[in-house]
SEMI-54730 format. One record per residue (C-alpha): residue in one letter; x, y, z. Coordinates in Angstrom, 1 decimal, m for minus. Each point is the difference from the previous one (the first is absolute). Example, Ala and Ser with C-alpha at 12.3 -4.5 7.8 and 13.67 -1.06 7.14 Angstrom:
rest a east 12.3 north m4.5 up 7.8
rest s east 1.4 north 3.4 up m0.7
END
This chain:
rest x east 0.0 north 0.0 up 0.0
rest x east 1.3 north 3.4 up m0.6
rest x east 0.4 north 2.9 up 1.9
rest x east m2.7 north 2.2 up m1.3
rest x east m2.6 north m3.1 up 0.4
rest x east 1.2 north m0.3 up 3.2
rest x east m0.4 north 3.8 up 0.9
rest x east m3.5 north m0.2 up m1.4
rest x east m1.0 north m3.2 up 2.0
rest x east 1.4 north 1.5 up 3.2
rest x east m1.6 north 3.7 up m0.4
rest x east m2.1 north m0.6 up 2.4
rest x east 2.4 north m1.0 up 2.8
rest x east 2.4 north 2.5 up m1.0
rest x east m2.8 north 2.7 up 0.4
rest x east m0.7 north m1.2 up 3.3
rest x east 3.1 north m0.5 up 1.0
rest x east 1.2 north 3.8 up m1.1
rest x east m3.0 north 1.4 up 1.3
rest x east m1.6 north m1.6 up 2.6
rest x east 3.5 north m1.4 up 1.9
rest x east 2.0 north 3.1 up m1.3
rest x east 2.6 north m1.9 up m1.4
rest x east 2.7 north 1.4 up m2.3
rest x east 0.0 north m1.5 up m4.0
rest x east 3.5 north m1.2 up 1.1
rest x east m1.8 north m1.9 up 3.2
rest x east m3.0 north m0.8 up m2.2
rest x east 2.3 north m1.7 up m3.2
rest x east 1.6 north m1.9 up 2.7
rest x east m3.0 north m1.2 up 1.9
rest x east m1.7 north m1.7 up m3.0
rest x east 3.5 north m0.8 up m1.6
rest x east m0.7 north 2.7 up m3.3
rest x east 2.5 north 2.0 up m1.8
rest x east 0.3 north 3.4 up 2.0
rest x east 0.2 north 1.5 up m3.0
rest x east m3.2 north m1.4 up m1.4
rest x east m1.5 north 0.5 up 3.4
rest x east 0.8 north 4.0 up 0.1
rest x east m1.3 north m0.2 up m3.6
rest x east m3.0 north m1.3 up 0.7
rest x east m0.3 north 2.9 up 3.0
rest x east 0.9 north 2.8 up m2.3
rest x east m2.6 north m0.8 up m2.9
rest x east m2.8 north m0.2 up 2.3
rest x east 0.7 north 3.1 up 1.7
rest x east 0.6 north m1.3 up 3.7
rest x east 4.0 north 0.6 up m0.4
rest x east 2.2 north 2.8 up m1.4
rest x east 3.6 north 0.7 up m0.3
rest x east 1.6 north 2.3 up 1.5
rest x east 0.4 north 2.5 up m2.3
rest x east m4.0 north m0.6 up m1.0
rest x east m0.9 north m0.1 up 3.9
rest x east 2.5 north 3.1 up 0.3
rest x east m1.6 north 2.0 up m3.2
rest x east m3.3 north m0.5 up 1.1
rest x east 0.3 north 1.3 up 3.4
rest x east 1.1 north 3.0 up m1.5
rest x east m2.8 north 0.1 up m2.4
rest x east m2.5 north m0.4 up 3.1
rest x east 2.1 north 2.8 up 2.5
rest x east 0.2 north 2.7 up m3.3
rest x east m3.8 north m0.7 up m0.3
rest x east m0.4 north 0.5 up 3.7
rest x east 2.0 north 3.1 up 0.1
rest x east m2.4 north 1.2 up m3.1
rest x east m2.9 north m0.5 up 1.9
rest x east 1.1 north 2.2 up 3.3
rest x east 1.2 north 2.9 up m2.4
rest x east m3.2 north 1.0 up 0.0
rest x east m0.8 north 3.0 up 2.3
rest x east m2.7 north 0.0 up 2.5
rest x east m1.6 north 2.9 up m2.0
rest x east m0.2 north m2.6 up m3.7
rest x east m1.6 north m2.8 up 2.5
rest x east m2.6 north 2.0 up 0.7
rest x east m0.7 north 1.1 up m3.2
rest x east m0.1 north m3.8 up m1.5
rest x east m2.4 north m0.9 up 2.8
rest x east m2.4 north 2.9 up m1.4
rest x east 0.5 north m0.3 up m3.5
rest x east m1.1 north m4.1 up 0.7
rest x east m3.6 north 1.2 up 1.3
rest x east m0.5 north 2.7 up m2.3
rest x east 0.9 north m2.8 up m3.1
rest x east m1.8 north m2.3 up 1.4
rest x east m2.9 north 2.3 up 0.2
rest x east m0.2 north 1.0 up m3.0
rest x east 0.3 north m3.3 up m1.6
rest x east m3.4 north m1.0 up 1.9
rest x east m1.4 north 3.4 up m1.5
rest x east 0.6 north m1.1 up m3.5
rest x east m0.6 north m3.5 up 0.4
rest x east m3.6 north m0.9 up m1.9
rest x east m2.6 north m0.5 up 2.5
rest x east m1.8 north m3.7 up m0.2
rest x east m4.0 north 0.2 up 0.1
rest x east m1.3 north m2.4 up 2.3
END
């Protein structure tokens, strides 16, 4: 059997294992006797591992968004909660009324 059948059988333990027991791939390949290599594959494609520059890059990603989002002065909150009702409003206003 090759690795990649093997990978596919074992998905199921090597999601448990990485998830629920918070093992590492490395602890995880070695557990169920895989390839590490296949093993952190298998991780990466189905979004439950990255590498460190793709865990590094998207932490920077997430704190550049964060930082976007408390630029905003107290005075543009404000505003953006009132705009929301007044929108809103209007969008009932102009919406066709339904005859019962």
């Amino acid at each position: 059997m090759n690795a990649t059948n093997a990978v596919a059988q074992n998905s199921d333990l090597i999601e448990y294992y990485y998830v629920k027991q918070h093992m590492s791939g490395d602890q995880v390949a070695a557990q169920l006797g895989l390839s590490q290599y296949q093993v952190k594959k298998y991780l990466r494609e189905h979004g439950m591992a990255r590498s460190r520059t793709e865990a590094t890059s998207k932490a920077a990603h997430t704190l550049r968004q964060k930082a976007a989002n408390n630029a905003l002065s107290a005075y543009d909150m404000q505003e953006l909660r009132e705009c929301r009702v007044s929108t809103l409003a209007l969008s009932l206003m102009h919406k066709p009324q339904q005859l019962v």
